[in-house]
N, C-alpha and C positions, 0 to 999 in steps of 0.2 A: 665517235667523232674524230674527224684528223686536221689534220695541220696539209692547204696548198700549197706545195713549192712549186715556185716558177724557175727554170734553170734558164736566165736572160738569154736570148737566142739560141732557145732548144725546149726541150719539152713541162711540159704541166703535170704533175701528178701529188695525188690526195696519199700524203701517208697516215695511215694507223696507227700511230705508236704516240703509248698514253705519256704522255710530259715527256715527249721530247728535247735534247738538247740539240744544239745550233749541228755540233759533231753524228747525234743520231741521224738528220737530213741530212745531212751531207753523204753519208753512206748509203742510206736508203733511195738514193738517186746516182748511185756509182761516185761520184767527187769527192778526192783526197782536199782535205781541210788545210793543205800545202796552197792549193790551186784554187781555192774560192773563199768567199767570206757569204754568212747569210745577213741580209736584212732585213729586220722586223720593221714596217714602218718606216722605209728609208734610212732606220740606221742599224750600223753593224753589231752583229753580236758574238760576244766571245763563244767559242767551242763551246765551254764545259754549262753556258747558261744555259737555265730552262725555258722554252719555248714558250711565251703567254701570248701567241695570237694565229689567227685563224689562215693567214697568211705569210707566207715569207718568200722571198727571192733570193736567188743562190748567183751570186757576179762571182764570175773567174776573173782570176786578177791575169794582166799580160806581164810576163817580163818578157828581156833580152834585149837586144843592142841593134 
């Protein structure tokens, strides 16, 4: 069983990886943990926690001026 990440305005994919954290998604969909955050359930979760849901979204944060 895996954990769907949705990259908000880009693609969907089902990762593998048994008790993932927020930082495991985030690389297994190419995205530096600099440039997004995941949400469980609409809210955010630090890097280093472990994944408890079947679902998450990965928002790229924007900066600059």
């Amino acid at each position: 069983m895996g954990v769907v990440v949705e990259v908000v305005g880009g693609e969907t994919r089902e990762i593998g990886i048994e008790t993932p954290t927020a930082a495991d998604l985030l690389r297994a969909v190419d995205v530096s943990p600099h440039e997004a955050t995941v949400l469980a359930e609409g809210r955010p979760v630090p890097d280093d926690a472990v994944i408890d849901a079947d679902r998450v979204q990965v928002l790229r944060l924007v900066t600059g001026g």
